[in-house]
N, C-alpha and C positions, 0 to 999 in steps of 0.2 A: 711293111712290117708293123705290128700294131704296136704299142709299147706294153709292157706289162709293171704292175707295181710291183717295188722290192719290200718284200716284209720289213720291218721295223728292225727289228732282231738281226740280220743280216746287212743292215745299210750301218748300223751301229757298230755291227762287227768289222766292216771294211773303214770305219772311221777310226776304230782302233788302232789298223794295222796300219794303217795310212802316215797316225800320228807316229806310231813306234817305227814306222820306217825311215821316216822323215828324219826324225831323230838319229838312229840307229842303223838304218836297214844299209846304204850303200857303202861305197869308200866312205873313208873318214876324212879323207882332205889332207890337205897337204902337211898340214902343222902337225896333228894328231900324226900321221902316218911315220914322220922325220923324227917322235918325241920316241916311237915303237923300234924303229929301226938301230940296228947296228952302225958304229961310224964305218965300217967295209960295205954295211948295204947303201950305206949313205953316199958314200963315195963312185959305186957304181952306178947309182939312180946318176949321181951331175953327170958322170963321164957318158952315160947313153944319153944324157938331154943335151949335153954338149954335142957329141957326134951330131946329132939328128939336129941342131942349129946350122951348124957347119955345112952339113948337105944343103938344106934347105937356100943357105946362104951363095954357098957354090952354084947352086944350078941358075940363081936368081942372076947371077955375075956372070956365068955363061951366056942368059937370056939376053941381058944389056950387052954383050960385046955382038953376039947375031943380028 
């Protein structure tokens, strides 16, 4: 496949979106996410990373006694 050049105009444009993505574009992370949240939505976020610790933890404690 041969390569083709990307016009000036168009690589400039993706260097844009790039930056403001980067910035902006996906989740916010965990800090910004917990500063947005409710202490109810806060509270259900630990207790579902709690659960899913707990399993992970469980089955690992299963695997050591097998």
């Amino acid at each position: 496949m041969a390569k083709r050049k990307i016009p000036v105009e168009l690589s400039e444009y993706f260097s844009r979106i790039g930056r403001k993505g980067g910035k902006l574009g996906g989740p916010l992370g965990g800090k910004r996410s917990l500063e947005t949240m409710t202490p109810e939505e806060r509270t259900a976020r630990a207790k579902k990373a709690a659960a899913a610790s707990a399993k992970v933890r469980s089955k690992a404690a299963k695997e050591r006694k097998a």
